[in-house]
C-alpha positions as CSV (number, residue, x, y, z in Angstrom):
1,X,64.0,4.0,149.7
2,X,61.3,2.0,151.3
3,X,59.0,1.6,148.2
4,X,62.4,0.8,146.4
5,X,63.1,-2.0,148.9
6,X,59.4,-3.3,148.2
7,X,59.1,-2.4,144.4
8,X,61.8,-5.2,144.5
9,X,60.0,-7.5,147.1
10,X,56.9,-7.4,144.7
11,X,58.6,-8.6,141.7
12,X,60.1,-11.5,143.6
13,X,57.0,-12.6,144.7
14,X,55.4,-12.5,141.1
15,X,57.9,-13.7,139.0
16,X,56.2,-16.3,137.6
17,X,53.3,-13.3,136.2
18,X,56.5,-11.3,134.8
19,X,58.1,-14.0,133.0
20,X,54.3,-15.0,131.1
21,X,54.4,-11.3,130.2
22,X,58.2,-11.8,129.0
23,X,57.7,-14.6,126.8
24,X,53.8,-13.9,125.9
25,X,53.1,-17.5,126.9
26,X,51.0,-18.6,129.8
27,X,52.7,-22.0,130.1
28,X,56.7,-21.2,131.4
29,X,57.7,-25.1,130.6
30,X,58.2,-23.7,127.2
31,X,61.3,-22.5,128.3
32,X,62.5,-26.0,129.5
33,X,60.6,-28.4,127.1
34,X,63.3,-28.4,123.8
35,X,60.8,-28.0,120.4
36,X,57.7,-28.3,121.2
37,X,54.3,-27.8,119.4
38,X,52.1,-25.3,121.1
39,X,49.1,-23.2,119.6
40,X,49.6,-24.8,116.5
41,X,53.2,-24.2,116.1
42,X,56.5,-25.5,116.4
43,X,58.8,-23.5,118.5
44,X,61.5,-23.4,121.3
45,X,63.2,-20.8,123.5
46,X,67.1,-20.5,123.9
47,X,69.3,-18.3,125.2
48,X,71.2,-16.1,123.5
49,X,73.8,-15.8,126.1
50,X,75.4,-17.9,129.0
51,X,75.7,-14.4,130.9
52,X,74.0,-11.2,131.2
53,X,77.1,-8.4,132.0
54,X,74.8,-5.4,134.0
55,X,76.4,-2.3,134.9
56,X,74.3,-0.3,137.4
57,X,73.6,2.8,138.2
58,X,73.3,4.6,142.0
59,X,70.1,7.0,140.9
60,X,67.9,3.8,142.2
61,X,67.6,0.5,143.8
62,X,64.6,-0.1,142.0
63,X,66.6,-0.8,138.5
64,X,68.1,-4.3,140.2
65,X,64.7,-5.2,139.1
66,X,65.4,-5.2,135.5
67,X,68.2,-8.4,135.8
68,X,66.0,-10.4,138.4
69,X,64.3,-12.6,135.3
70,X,67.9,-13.3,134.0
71,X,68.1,-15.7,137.0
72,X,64.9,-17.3,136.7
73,X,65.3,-17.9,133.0
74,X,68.9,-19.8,133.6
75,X,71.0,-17.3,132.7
76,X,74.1,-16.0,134.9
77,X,74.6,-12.7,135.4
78,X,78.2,-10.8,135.5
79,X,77.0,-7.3,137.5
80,X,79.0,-4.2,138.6
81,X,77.5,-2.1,140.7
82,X,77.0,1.4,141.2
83,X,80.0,3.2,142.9
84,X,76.6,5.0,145.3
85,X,74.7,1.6,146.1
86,X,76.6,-1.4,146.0
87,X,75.1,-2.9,148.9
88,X,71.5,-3.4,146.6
89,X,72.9,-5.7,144.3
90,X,75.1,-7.1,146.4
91,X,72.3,-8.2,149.1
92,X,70.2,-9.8,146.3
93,X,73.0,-12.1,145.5
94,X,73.4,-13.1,149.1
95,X,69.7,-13.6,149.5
96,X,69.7,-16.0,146.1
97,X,72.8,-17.6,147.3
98,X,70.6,-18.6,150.8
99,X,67.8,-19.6,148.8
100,X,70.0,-21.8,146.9
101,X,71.1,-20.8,143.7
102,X,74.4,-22.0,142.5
103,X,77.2,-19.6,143.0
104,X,78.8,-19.6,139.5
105,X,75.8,-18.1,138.4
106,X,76.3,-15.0,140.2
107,X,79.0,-12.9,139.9
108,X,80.0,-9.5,141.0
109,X,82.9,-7.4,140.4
110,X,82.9,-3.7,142.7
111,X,85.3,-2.4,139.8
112,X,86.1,0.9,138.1
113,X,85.6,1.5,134.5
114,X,87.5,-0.5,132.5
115,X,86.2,-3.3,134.7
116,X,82.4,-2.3,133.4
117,X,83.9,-2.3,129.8
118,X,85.4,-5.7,130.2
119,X,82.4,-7.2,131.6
120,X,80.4,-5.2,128.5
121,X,82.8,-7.0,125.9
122,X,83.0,-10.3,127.5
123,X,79.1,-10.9,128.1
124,X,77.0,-12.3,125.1
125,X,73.8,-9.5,126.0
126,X,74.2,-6.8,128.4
127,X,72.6,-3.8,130.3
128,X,74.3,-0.7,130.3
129,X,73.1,2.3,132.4
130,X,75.0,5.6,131.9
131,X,75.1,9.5,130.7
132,X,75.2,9.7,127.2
133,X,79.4,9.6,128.0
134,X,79.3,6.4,129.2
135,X,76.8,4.7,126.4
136,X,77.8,6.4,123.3
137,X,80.7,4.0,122.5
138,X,77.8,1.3,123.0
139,X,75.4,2.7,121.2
140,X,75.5,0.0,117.7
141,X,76.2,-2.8,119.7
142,X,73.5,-5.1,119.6
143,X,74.3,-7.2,122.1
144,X,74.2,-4.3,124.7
145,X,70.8,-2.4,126.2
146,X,71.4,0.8,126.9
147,X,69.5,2.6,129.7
148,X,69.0,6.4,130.1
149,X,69.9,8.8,129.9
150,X,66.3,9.9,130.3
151,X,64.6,13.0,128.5
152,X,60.9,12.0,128.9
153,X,58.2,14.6,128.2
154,X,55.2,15.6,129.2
155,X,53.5,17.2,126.2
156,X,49.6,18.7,127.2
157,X,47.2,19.2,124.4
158,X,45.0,22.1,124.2
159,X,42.0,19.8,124.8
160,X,43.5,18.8,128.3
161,X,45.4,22.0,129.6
162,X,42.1,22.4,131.6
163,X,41.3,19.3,132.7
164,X,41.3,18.1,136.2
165,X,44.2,16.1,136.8
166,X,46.2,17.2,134.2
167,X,48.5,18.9,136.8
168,X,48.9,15.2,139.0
169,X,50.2,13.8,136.3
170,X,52.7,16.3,135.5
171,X,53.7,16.2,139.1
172,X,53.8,12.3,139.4
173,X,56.0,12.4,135.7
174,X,58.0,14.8,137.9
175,X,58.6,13.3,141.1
176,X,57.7,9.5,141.1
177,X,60.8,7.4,141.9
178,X,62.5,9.8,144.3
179,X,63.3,12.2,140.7
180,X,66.1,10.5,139.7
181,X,64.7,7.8,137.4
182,X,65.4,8.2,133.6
183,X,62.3,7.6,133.1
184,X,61.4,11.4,135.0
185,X,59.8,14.2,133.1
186,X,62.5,16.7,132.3
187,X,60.6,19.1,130.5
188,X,56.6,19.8,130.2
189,X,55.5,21.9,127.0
190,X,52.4,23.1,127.0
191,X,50.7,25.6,123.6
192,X,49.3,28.1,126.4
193,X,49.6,29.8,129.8
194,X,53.2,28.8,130.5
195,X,54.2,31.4,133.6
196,X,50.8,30.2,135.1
197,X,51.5,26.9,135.0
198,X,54.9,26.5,136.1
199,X,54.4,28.7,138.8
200,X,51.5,26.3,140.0
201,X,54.2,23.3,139.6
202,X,56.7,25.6,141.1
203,X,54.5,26.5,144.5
204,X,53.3,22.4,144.6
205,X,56.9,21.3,144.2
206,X,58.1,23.8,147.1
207,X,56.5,21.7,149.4
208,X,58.2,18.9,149.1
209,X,60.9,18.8,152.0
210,X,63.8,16.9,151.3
211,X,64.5,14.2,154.4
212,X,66.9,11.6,155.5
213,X,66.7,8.5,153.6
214,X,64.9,6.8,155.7
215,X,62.2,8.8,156.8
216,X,58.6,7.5,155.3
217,X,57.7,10.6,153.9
218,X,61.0,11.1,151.7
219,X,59.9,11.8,148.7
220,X,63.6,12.9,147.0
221,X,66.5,10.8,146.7
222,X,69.6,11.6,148.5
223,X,73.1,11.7,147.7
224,X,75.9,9.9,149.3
225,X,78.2,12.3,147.9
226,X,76.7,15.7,148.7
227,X,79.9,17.0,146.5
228,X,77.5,15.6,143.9
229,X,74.9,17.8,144.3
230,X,76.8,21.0,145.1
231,X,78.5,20.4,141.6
232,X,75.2,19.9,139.8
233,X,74.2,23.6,142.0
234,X,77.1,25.0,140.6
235,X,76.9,23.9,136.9
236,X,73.2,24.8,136.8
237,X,73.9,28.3,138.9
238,X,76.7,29.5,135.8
239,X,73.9,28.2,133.3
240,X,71.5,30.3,134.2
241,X,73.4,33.1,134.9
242,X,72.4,32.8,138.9
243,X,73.2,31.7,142.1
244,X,71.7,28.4,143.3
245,X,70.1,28.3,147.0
246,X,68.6,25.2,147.1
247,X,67.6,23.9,150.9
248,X,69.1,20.7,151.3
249,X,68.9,18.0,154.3
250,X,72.4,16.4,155.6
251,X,72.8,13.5,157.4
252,X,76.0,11.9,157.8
253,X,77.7,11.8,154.3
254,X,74.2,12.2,152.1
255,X,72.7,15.7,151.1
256,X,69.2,15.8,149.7
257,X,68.4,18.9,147.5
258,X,65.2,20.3,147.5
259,X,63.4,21.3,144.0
260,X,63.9,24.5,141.7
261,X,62.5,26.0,139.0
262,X,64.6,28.0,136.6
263,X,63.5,29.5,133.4
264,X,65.4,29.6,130.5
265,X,65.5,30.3,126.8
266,X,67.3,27.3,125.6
267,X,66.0,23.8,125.2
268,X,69.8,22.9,126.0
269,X,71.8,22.8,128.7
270,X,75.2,21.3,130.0
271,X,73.8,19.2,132.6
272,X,73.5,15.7,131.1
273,X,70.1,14.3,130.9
274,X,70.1,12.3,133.6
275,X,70.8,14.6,136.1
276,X,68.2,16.9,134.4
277,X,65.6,14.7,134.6
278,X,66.2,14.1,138.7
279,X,63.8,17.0,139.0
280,X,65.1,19.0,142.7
281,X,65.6,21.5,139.6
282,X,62.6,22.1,137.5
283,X,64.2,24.3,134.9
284,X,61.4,25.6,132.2
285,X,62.4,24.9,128.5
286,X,62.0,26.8,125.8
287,X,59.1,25.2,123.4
288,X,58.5,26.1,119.3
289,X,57.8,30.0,118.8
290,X,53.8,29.1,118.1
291,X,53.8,27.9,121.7
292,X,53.9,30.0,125.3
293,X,57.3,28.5,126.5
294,X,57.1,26.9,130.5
């Protein structure tokens, strides 16, 4: 939660380094001076939108840093936030409004579905974070953005499945970003020596002690609803054809699972991607039949 709270600081203090990178222009009064003539060319910047609608997730405070630049760029943004952590959002607003930012350009609506899909038809460009559920209706919109759900890979060559480090990586694709980001490896395929390697991801991943949020050394995200996660231990438990015992930390109303490893003979599953890919389970896909499956 902690590196959350200061992957968010960082960007706020180097804003004016992210928007250069935005707009692949070292001098930001482009986006105020009209048409100008710059590197030999005549151009201008505009929005394409009055309002950016953003409908969050709860997997991570870290995503509010995706709609920061809206702000900085002059461009109001319409959020709802996610039913888990509406307090991240909803404390950046009250820190710009302190700072001094007009209030009509911030405006957030703690609503229920058709809410989000109100705020999705009404905003000119959006962001849309969801299951595949929730952003398949979306999905040939232009105007909307879709993130996740994730179902990142980590593929190793047979010129690296010896190599020192190779197992870091598949660890950090594993477990950066408390699991839960879409951006989290969800399955690792490798040509060779599958059983060996998962169990060395398996006996590395075992250590990892789930803790209350805000304990330094937490390395998994909790859950505010620990129904959550007994559903998702359920679901995965008459998948596999087993019963789940994951350990899990309580505190007040938030459970933390700890990590798994199942093996299975399918590359699908009924768990949507993005609860795959919050890796307290580290299931073992199936890979082509030329390869040792994980």
């Amino acid at each position: 939660m902690r590196r959350h709270v200061r992957r968010i600081a960082e960007l706020c203090a180097h804003l004016p380094e992210v928007l250069r990178g935005l707009i692949r222009e070292d001098d930001l009064s482009l986006l105020d001076g009209g048409w100008v003539k710059h590197n030999g060319a005549v151009r201008a910047f505009a929005p394409q939108t009055p309002a950016l609608g953003v409908v969050m997730p709860s997997n991570s405070p870290g995503v509010n840093t995706l709609w920061l630049p809206a702000i900085v760029m002059k461009v109001a943004v319409a959020l709802k936030p996610g039913r888990d952590d509406p307090w991240t959002p909803y404390r950046l607003f009250q820190a710009l409004l302190a700072a001094g930012l007009p209030a009509d350009a911030l405006s957030y609506y703690p609503t229920d579905h058709e809410g989000a899909m109100a705020i999705l038809r009404s905003a000119g460009r959006s962001l849309l974070f969801g299951d595949d559920e929730t952003t398949a209706p979306w999905r040939g919109d232009s105007r909307v953005e879709i993130h996740g759900p994730g179902r990142s890979k980590v593929l190793i060559g047979e010129d690296l499945l010896d190599a020192a480090g190779t197992l870091e990586v598949c660890i950090s694709s594993i477990l950066e970003n408390s699991g839960r980001s879409c951006t989290n490896a969800s399955t690792i395929v490798v040509p060779r020596r599958g059983a060996e390697i998962a169990e060395a991801l398996a006996a590395r991943l075992a250590t990892v002690e789930p803790r209350p949020p805000e304990d330094e050394e937490a390395k998994l995200a909790a859950f505010v609803r620990p129904e959550i996660a007994e559903r998702i231990s359920a679901v995965a438990a008459g998948w596999y054809g087993r019963t789940a015992e994951p350990t899990s930390c309580r505190r007040s109303s938030a459970a933390t699972p700890s990590p798994i490893r199942w093996p299975t003979g399918s590359s699908s599953s009924p768990l949507p991607a993005s609860w795959r890919s919050r890796r307290w389970r580290w299931p073992r896909r199936s890979v082509p039949p030329w390869w040792s499956p994980l």
